[in-house]
Structure formats: C-alpha cells, structure tokens
PyMOL Python script that loads the backbone (N, CA, C, O; Angstrom):
from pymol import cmd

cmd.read_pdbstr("""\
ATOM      1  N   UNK A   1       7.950 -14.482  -8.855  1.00  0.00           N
ATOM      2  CA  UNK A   1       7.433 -13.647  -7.788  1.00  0.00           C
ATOM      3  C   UNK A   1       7.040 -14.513  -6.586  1.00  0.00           C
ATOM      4  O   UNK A   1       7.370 -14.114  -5.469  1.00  0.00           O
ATOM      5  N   UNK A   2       6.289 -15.791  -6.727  1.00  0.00           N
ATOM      6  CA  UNK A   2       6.399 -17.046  -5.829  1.00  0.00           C
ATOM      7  C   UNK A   2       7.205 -17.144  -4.793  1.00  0.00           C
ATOM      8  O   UNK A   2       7.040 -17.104  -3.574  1.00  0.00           O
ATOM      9  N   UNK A   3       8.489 -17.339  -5.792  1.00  0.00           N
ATOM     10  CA  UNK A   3       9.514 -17.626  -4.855  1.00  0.00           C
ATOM     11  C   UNK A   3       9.810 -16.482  -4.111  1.00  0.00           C
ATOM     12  O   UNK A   3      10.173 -16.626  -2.944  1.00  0.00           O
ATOM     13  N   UNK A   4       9.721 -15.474  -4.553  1.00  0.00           N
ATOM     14  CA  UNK A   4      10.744 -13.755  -3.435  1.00  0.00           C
ATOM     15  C   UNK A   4       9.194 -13.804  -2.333  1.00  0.00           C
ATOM     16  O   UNK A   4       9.434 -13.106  -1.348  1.00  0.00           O
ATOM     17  N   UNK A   5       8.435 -14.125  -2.291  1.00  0.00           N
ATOM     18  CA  UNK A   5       7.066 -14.340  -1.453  1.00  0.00           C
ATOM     19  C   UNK A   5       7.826 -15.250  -0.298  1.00  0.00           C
ATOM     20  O   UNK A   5       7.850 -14.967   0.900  1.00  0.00           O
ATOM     21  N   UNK A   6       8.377 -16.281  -0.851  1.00  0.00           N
ATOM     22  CA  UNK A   6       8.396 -17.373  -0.208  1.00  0.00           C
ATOM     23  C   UNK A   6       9.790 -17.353   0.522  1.00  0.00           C
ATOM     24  O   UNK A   6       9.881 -17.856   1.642  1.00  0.00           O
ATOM     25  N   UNK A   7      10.530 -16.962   0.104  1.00  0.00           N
ATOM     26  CA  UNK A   7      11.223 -16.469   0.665  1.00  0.00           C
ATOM     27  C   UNK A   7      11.650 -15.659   1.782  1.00  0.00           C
ATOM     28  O   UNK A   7      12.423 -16.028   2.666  1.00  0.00           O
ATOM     29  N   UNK A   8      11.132 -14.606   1.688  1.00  0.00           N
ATOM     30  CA  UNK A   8      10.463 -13.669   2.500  1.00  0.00           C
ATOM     31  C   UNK A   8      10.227 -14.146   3.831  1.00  0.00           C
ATOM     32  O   UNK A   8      10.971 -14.173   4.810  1.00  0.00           O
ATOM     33  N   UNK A   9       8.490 -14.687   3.596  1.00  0.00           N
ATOM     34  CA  UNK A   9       8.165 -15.682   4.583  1.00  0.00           C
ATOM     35  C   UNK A   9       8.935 -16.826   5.415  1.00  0.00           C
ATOM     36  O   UNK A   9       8.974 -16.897   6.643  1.00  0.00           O
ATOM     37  N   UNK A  10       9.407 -17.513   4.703  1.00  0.00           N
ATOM     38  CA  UNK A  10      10.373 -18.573   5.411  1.00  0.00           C
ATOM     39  C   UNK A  10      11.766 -17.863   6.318  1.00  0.00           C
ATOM     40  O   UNK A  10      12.180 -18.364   7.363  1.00  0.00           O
ATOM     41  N   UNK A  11      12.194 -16.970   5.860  1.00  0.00           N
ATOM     42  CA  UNK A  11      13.327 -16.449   6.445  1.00  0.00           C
ATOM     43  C   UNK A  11      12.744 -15.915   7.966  1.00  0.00           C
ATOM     44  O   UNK A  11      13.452 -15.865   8.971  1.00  0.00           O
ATOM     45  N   UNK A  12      11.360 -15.544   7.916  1.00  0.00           N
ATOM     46  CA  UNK A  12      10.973 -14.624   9.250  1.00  0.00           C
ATOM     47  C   UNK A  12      10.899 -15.704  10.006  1.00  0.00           C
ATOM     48  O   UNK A  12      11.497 -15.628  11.079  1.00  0.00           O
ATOM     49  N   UNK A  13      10.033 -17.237   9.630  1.00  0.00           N
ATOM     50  CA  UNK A  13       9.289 -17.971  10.735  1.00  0.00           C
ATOM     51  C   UNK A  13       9.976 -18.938  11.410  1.00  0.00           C
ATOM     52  O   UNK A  13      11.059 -18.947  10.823  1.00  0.00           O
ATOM     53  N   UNK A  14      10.039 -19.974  12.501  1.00  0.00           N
ATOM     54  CA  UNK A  14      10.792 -20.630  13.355  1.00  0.00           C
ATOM     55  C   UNK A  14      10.852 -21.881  12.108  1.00  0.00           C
ATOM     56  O   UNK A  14      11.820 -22.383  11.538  1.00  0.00           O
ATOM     57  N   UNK A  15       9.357 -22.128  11.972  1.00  0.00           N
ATOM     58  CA  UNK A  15       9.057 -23.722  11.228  1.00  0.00           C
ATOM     59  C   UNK A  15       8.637 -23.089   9.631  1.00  0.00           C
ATOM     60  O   UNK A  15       7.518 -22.749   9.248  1.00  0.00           O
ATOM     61  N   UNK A  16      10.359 -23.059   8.622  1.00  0.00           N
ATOM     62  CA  UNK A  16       9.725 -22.962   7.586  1.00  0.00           C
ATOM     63  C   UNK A  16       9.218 -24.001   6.722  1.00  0.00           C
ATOM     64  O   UNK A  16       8.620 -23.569   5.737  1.00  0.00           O
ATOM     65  N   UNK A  17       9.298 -25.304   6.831  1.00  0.00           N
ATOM     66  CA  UNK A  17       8.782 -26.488   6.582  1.00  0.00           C
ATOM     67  C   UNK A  17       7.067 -26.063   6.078  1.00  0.00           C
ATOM     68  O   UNK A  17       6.463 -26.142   5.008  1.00  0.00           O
ATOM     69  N   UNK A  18       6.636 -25.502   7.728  1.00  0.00           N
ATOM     70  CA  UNK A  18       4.907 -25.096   7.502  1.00  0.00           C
ATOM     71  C   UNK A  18       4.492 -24.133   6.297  1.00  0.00           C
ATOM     72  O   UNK A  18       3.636 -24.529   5.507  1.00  0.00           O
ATOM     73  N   UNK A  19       5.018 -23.009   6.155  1.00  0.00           N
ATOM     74  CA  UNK A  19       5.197 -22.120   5.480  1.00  0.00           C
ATOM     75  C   UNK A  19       4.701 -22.189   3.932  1.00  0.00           C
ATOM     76  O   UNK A  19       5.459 -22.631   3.069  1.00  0.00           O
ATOM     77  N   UNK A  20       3.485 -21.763   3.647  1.00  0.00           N
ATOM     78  CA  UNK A  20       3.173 -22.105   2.423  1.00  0.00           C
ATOM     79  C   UNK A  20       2.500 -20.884   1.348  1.00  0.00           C
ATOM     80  O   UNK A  20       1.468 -20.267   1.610  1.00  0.00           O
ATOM     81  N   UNK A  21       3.121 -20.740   0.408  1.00  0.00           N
ATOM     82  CA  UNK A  21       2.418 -19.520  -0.525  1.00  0.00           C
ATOM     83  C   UNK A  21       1.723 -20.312  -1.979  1.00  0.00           C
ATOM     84  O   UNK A  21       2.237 -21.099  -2.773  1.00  0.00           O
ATOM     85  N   UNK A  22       0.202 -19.652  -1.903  1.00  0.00           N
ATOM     86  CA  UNK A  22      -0.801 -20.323  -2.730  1.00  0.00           C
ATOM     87  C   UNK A  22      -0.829 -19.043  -3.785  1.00  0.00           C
ATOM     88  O   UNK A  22      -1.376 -18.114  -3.190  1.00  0.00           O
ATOM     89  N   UNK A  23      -0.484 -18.680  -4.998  1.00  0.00           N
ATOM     90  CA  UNK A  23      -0.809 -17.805  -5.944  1.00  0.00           C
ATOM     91  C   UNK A  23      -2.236 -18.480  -7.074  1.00  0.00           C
ATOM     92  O   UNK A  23      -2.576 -19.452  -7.748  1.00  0.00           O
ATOM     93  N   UNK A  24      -2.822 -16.567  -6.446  1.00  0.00           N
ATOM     94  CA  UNK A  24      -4.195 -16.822  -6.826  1.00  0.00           C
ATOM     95  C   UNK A  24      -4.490 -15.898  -8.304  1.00  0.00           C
ATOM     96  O   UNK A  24      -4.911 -14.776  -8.024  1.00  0.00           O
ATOM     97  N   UNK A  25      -4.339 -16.168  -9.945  1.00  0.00           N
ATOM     98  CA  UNK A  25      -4.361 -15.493 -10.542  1.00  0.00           C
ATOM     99  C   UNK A  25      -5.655 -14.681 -10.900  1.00  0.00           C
ATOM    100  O   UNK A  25      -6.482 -15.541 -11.203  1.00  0.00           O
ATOM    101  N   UNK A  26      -6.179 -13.554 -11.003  1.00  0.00           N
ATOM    102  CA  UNK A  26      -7.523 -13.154 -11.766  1.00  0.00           C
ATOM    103  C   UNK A  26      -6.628 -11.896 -12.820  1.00  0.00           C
ATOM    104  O   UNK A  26      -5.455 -11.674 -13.120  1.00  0.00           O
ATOM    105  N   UNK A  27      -7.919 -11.321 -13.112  1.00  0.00           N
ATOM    106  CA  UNK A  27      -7.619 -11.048 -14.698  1.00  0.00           C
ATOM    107  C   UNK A  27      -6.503  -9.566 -14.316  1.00  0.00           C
ATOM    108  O   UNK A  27      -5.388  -9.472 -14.828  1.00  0.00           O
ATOM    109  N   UNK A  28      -6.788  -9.037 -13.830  1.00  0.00           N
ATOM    110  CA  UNK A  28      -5.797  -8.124 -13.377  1.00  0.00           C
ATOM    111  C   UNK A  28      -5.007  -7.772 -11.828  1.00  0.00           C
ATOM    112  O   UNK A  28      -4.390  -6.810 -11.371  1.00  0.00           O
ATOM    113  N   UNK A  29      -5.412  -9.125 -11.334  1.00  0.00           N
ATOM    114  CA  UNK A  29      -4.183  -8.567  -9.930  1.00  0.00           C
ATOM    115  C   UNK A  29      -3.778 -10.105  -9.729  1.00  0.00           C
ATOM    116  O   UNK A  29      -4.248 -10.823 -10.611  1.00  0.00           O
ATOM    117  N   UNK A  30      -3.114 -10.679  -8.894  1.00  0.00           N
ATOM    118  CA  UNK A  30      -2.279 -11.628  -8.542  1.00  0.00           C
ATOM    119  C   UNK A  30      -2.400 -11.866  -6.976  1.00  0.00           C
ATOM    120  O   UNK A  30      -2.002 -11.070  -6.126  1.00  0.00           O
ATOM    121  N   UNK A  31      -2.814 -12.691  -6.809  1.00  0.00           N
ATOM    122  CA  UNK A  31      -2.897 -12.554  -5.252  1.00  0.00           C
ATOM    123  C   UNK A  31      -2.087 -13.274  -4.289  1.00  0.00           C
ATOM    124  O   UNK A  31      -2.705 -14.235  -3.832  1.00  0.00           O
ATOM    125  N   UNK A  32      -0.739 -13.117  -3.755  1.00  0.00           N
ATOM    126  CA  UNK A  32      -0.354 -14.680  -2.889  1.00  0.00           C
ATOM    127  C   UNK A  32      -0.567 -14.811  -1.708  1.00  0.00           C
ATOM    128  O   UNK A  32      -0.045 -14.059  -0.885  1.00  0.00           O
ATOM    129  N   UNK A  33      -1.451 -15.880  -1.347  1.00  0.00           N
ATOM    130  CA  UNK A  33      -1.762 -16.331  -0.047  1.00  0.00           C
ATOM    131  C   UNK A  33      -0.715 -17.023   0.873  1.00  0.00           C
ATOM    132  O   UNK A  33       0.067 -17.838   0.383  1.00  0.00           O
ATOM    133  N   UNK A  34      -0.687 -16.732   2.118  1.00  0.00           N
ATOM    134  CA  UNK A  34       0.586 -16.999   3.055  1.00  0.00           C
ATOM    135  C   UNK A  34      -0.226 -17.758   3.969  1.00  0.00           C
ATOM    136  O   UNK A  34      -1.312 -17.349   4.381  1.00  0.00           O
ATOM    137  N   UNK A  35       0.217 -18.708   4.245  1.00  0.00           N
ATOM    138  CA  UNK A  35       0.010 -19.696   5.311  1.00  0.00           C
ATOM    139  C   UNK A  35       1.069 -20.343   6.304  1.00  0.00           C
ATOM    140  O   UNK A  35       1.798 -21.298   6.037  1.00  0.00           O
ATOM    141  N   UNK A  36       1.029 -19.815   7.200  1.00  0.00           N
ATOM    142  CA  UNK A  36       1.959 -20.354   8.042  1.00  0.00           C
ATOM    143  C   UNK A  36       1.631 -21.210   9.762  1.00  0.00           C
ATOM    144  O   UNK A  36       0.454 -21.187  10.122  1.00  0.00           O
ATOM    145  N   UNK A  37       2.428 -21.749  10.501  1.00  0.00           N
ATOM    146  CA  UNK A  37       2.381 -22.658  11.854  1.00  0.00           C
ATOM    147  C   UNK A  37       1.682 -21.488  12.630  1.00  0.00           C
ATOM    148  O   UNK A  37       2.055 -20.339  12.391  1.00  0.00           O
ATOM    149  N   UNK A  38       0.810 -21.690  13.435  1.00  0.00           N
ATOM    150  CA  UNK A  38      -0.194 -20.924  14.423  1.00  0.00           C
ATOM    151  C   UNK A  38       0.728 -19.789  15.454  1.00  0.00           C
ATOM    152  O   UNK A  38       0.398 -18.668  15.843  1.00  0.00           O
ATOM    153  N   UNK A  39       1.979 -20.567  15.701  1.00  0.00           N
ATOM    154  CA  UNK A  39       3.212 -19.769  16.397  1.00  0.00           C
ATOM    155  C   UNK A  39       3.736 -19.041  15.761  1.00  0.00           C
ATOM    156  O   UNK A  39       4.298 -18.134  16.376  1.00  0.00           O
ATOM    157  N   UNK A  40       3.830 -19.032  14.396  1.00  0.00           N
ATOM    158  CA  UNK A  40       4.255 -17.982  13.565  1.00  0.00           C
ATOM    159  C   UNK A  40       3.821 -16.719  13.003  1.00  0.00           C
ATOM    160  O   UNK A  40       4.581 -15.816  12.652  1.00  0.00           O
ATOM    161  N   UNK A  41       2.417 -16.704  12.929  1.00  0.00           N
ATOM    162  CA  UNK A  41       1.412 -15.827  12.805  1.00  0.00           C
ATOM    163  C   UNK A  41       2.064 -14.363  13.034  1.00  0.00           C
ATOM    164  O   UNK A  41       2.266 -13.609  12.083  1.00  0.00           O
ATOM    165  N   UNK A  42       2.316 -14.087  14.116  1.00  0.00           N
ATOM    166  CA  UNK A  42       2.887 -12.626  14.692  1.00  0.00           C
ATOM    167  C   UNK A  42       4.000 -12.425  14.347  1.00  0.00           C
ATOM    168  O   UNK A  42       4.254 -11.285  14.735  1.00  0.00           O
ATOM    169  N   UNK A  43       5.096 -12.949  13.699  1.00  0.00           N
ATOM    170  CA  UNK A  43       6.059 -13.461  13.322  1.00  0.00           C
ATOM    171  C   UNK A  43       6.428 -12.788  11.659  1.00  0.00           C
ATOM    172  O   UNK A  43       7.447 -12.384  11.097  1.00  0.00           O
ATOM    173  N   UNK A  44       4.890 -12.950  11.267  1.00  0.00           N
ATOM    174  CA  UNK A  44       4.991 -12.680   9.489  1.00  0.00           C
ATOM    175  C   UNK A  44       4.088 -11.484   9.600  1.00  0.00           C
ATOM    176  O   UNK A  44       4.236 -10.762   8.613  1.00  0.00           O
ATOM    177  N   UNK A  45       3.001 -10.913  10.650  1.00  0.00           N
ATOM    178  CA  UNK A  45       2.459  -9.874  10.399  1.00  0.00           C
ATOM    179  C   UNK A  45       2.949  -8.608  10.842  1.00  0.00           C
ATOM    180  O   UNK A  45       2.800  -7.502  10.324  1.00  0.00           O
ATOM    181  N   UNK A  46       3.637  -8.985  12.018  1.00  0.00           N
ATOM    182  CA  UNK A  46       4.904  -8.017  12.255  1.00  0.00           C
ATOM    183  C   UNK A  46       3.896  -7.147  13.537  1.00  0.00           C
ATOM    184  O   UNK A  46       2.685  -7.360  13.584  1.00  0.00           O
ATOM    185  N   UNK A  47       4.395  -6.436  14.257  1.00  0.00           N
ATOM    186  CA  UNK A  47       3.966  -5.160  15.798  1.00  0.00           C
ATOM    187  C   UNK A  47       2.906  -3.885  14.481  1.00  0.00           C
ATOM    188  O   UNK A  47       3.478  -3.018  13.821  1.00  0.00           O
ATOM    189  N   UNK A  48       1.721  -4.084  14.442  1.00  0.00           N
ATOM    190  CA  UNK A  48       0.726  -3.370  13.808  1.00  0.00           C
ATOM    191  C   UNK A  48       1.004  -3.691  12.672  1.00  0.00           C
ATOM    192  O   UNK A  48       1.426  -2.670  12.129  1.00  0.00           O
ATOM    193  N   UNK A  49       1.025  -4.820  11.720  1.00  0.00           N
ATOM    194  CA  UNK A  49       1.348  -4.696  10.774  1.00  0.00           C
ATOM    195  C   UNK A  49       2.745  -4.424   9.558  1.00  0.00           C
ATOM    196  O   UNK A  49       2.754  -4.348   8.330  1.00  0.00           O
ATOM    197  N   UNK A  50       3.556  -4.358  10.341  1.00  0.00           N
ATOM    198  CA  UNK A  50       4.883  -3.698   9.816  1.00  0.00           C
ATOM    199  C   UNK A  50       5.344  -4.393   8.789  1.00  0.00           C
ATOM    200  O   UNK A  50       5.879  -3.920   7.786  1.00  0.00           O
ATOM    201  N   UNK A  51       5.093  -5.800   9.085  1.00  0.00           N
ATOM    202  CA  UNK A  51       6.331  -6.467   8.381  1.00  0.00           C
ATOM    203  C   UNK A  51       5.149  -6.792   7.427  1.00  0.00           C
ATOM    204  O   UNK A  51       5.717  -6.786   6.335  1.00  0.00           O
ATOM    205  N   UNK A  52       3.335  -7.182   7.100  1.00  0.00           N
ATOM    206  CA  UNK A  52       3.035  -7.787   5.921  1.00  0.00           C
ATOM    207  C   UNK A  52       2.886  -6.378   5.845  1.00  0.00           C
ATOM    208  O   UNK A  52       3.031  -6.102   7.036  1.00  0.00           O
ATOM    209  N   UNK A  53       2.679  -5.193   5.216  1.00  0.00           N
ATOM    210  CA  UNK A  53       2.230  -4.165   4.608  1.00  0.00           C
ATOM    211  C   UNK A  53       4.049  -3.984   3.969  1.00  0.00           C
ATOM    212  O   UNK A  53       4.204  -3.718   2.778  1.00  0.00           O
ATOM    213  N   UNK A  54       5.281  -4.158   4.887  1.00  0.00           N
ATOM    214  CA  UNK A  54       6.621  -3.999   3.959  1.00  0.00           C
ATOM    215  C   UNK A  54       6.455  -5.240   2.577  1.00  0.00           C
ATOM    216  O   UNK A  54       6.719  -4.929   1.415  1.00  0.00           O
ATOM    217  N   UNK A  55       6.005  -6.563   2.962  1.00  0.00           N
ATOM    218  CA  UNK A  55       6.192  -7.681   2.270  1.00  0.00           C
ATOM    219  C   UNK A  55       5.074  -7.288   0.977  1.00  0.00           C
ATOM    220  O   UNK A  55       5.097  -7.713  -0.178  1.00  0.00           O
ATOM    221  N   UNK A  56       4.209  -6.429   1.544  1.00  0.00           N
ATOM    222  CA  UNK A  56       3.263  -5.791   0.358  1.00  0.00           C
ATOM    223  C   UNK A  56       3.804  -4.884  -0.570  1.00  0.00           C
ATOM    224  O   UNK A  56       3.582  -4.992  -1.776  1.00  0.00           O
ATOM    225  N   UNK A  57       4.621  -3.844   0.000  1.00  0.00           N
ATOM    226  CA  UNK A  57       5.110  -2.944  -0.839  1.00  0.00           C
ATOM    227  C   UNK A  57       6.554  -3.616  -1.643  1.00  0.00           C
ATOM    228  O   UNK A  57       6.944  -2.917  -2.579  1.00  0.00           O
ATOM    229  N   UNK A  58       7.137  -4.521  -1.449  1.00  0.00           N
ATOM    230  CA  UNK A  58       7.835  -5.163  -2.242  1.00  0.00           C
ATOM    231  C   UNK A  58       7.491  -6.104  -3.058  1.00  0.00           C
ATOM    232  O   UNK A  58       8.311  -6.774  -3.685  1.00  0.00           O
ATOM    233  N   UNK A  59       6.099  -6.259  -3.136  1.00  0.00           N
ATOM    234  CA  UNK A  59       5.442  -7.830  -4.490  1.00  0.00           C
ATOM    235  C   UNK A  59       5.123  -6.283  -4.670  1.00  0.00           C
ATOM    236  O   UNK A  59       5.701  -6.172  -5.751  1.00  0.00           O
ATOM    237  N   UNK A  60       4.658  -5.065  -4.432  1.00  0.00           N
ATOM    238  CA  UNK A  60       3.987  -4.409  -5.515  1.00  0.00           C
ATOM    239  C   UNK A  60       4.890  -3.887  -6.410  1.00  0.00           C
ATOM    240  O   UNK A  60       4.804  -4.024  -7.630  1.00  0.00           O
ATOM    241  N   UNK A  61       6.131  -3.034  -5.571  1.00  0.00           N
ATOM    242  CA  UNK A  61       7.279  -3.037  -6.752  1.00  0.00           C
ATOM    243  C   UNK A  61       7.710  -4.045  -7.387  1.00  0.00           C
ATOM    244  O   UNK A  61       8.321  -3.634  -8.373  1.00  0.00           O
ATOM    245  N   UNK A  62       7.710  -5.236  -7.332  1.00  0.00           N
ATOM    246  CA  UNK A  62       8.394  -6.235  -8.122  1.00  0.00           C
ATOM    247  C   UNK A  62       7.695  -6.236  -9.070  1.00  0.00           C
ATOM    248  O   UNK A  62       8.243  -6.210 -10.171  1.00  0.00           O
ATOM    249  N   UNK A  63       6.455  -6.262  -8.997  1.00  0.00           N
ATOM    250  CA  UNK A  63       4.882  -6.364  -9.880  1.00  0.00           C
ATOM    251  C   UNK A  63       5.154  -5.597 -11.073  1.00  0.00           C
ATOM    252  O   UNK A  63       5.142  -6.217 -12.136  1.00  0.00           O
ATOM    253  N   UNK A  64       5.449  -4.083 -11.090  1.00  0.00           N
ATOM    254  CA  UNK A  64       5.461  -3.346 -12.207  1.00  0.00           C
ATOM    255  C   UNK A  64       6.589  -4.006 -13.117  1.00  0.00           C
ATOM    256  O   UNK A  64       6.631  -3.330 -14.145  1.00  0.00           O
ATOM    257  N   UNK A  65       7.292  -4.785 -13.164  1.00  0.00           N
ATOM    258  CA  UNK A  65       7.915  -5.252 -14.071  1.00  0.00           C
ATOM    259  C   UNK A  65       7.567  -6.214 -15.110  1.00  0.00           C
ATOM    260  O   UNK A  65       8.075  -6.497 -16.196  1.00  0.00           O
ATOM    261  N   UNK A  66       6.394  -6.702 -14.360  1.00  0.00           N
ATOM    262  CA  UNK A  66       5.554  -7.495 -15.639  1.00  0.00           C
ATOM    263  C   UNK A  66       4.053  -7.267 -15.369  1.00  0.00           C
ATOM    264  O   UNK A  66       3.170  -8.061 -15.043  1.00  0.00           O
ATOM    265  N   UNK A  67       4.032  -5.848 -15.621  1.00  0.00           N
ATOM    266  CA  UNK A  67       2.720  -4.715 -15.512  1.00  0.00           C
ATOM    267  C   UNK A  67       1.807  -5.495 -14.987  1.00  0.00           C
ATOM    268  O   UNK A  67       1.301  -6.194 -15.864  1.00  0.00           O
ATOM    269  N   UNK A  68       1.406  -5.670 -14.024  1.00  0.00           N
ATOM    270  CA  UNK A  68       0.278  -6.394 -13.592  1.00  0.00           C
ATOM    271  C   UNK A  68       0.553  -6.393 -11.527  1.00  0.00           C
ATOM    272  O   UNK A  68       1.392  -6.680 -10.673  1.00  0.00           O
ATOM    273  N   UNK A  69      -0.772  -5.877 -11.681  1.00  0.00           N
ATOM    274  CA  UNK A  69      -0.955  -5.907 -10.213  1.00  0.00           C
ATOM    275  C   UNK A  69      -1.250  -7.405  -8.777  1.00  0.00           C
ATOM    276  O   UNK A  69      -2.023  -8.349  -8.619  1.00  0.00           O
ATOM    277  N   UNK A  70       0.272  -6.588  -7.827  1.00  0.00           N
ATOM    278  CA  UNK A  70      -0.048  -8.101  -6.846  1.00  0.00           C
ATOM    279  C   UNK A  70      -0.106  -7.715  -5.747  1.00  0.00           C
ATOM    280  O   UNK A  70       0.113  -6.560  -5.382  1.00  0.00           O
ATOM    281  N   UNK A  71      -0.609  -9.236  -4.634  1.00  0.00           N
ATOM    282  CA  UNK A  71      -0.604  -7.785  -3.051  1.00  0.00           C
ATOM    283  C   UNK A  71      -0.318  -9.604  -2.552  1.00  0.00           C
ATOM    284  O   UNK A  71      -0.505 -10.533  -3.338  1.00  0.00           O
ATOM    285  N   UNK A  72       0.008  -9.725  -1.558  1.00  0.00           N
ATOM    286  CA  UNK A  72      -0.254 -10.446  -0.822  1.00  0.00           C
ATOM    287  C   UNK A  72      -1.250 -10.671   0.354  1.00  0.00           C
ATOM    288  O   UNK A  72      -1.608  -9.542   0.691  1.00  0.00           O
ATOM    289  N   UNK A  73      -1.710 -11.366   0.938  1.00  0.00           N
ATOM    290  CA  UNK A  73      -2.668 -11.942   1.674  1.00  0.00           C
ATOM    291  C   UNK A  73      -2.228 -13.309   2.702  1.00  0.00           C
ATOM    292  O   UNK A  73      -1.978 -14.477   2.405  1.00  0.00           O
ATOM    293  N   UNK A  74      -2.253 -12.752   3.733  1.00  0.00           N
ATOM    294  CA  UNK A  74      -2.262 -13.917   5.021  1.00  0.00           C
ATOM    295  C   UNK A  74      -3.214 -14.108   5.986  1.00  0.00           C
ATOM    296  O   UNK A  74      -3.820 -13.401   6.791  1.00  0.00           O
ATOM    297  N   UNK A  75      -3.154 -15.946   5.495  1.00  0.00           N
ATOM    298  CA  UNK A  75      -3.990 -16.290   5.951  1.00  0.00           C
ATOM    299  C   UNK A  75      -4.462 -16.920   7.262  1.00  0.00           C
ATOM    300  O   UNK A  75      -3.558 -17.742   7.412  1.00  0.00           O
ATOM    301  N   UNK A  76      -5.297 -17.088   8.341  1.00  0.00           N
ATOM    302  CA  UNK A  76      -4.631 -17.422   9.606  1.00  0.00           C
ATOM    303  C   UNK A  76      -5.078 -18.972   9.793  1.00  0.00           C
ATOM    304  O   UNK A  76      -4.699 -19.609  10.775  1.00  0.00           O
TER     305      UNK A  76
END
""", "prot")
cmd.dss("prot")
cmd.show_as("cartoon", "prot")
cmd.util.cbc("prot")
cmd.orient("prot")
C-alpha cells in the first residue's frame, strides 16, 4: 500500500527525489504521511482539495482488502 501512496505522489510532483511517504501503524487504522518540496505542496493537494481527498478514497478502497482501515495525511 506504501508503494501505490508513493506512487501516486511522485507521479504528480516536479521533484520526486523530495517526495516522501512515512506509514504510521496503530491498532486499527494505518496512516501514510506525505511529505513533499515546498513547490509541490499545491501540486499533491490539488484546487480545494481534489486530488488528496481522490488519493484518500483510493488507500481506502485498497484498504478493504486486508480489512483494516487507512487514510492518508499531508504533511506541510
């Protein structure tokens, strides 16, 4: 799930070099943190949100396949 995160991310931003996903486990959700270059920021959150709330609804479908809840999180 890491990697389709990371993926994701790197494909949108100029500098995917910067581009970094931190998975945060607790007992029932999964959390991956996105970190990216200061220029990229708007880049991965998308015009109101568009693009992290899509990048959300695809870790959450991926999620039900090994029953356990994930969301992503970016960080600035």
């Amino acid at each position: 799930m890491r990697e389709l995160v990371e993926l994701m991310v790197k494909s949108l931003v100029d500098e995917p070099e910067a581009a970094r996903v931190n998975e945060v486990a607790g007992e029932s959700i999964v959390v991956y943190e996105v970190s990216v270059a200061e220029d990229d920021l708007g880049k991965v959150i998308g015009k109101g949100g568009r693009i992290a709330n899509a990048m959300r609804t695809i870790v959450k479908a991926a999620a039900t396949k090994t029953e356990r809840k994930a969301t992503v999180e970016i960080l600035s």
